[in-house]
N, C-alpha and C positions, 0 to 999 in steps of 0.2 A: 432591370427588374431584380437581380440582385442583392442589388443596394437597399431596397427596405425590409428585404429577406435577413441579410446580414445585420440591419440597424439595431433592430432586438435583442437578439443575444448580446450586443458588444454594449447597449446600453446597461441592460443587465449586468455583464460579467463586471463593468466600471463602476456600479451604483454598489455590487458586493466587496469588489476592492475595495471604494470608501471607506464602506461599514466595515471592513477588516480593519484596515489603517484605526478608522475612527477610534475602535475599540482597544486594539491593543496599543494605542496612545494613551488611553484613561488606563492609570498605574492606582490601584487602592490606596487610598492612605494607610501608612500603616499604622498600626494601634496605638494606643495613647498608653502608654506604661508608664507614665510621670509616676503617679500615688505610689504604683509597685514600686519603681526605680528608689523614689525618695526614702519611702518607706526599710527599703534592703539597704540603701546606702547608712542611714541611721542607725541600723543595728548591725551592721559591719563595722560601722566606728564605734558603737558602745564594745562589741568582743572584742578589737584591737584592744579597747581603751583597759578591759579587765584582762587581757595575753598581759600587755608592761603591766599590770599591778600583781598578775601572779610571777613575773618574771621568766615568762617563757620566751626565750629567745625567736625558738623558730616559729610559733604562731603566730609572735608577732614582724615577723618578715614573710609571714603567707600571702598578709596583706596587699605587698608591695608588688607590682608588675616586674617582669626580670631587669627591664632599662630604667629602671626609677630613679630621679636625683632626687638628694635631698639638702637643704640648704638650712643652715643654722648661723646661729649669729657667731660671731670671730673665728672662723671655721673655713676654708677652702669648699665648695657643693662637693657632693659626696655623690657618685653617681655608679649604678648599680647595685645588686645585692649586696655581693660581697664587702664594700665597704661602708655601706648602711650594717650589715648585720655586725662588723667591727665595733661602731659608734654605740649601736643595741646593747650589745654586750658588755660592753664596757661603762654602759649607764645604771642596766640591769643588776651588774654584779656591785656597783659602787656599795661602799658602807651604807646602812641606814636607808639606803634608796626607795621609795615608796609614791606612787603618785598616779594618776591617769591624766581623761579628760570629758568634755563633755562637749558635743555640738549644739549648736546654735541654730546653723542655718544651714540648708542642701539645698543648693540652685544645679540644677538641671537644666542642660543645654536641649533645645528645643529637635535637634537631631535626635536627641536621645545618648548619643556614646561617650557623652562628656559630661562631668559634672563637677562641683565644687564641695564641700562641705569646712566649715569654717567652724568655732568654736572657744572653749577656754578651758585650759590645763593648770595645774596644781602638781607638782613635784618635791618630793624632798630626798633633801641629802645630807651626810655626815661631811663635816669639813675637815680641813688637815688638824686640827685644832679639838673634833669630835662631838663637837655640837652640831645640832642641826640644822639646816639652812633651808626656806623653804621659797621656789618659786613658781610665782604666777603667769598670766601671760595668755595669748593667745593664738591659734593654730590655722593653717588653710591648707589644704590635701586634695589635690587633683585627682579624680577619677575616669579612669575608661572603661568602656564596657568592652568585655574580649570576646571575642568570637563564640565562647561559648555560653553567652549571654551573660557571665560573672561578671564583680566589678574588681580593679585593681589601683591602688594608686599608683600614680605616674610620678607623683611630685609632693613633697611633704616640707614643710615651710612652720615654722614658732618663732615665736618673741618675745619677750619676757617682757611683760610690766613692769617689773622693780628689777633692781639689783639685788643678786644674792645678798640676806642678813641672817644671821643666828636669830633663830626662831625665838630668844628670846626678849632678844632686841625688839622686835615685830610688836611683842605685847605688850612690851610698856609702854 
């Protein structure tokens, strides 16, 4: 007689563990931040792009995550601040130096904490010679999202379309 005294409750107590289980198995998706992500990533790279045209060194190393590579053509990868902000400075202070860039494209990893942004830059420079040289080219910059929901790049990558030529050569 027990036994269907007891079957109740234990039916019970195991139909509300289910629905516990049940529920705290169903995780929210979380929100769709693409537009916002895309959107902040865009105008993170336009104020980088105006930091090198004012030539400010360390705005434009805000940019960068602290373990960030950067890889350039004839160049050894350059990994971390510190010799990223060397390379900066040294391009920043060059004679004549003048230049940005402009994105293209921001792909956004479906995670959300990774992203792409790709693009084409325009630089110029004074050569040993004192004329101008101007180059073109193209850019891709790895981003993550940090814990405090900012974005940083990770990795920064160019390549020049042409060969460097005195700007005047170009026009003729």
């Amino acid at each position: 007689m027990l036994m269907p005294a007891l079957r109740a409750p234990t039916i019970t107590l195991v139909f509300l563990l289910l629905l516990t289980l049940s529920t705290a198995c169903k995780t929210a998706a979380p929100p769709d931040t693409h537009a916002d992500d895309e959107s902040a990533l865009r105008k993170l790279d336009d104020e980088w792009s105006r930091a090198v045209g004012a030539k400010d060194v360390e705005k434009t190393m805000s940019y960068y995550a602290d373990d960030a590579l950067m890889t350039l053509p004839n160049i050894p990868t350059l990994t971390g601040k510190d010799s990223i902000r060397t390379l900066w400075k040294s391009l920043l202070e060059a004679p004549g130096f003048a230049g940005g860039w402009k994105a293209t494209k921001v792909e956004i990893a479906r995670s959300g904490d990774l992203a792409y942004v790709t693009g084409s830059y325009e630089i110029t420079e004074t050569d040993e010679s004192g004329k101008p040289m101007t180059d073109k080219g193209k850019y891709i910059k790895n981003w993550k999202k940090q814990p405090d929901g900012s974005w940083k790049c990770v990795a920064d990558m160019f390549s020049s379309d042409l060969s460097l030529a005195p700007v005047s050569e170009k026009n003729q």
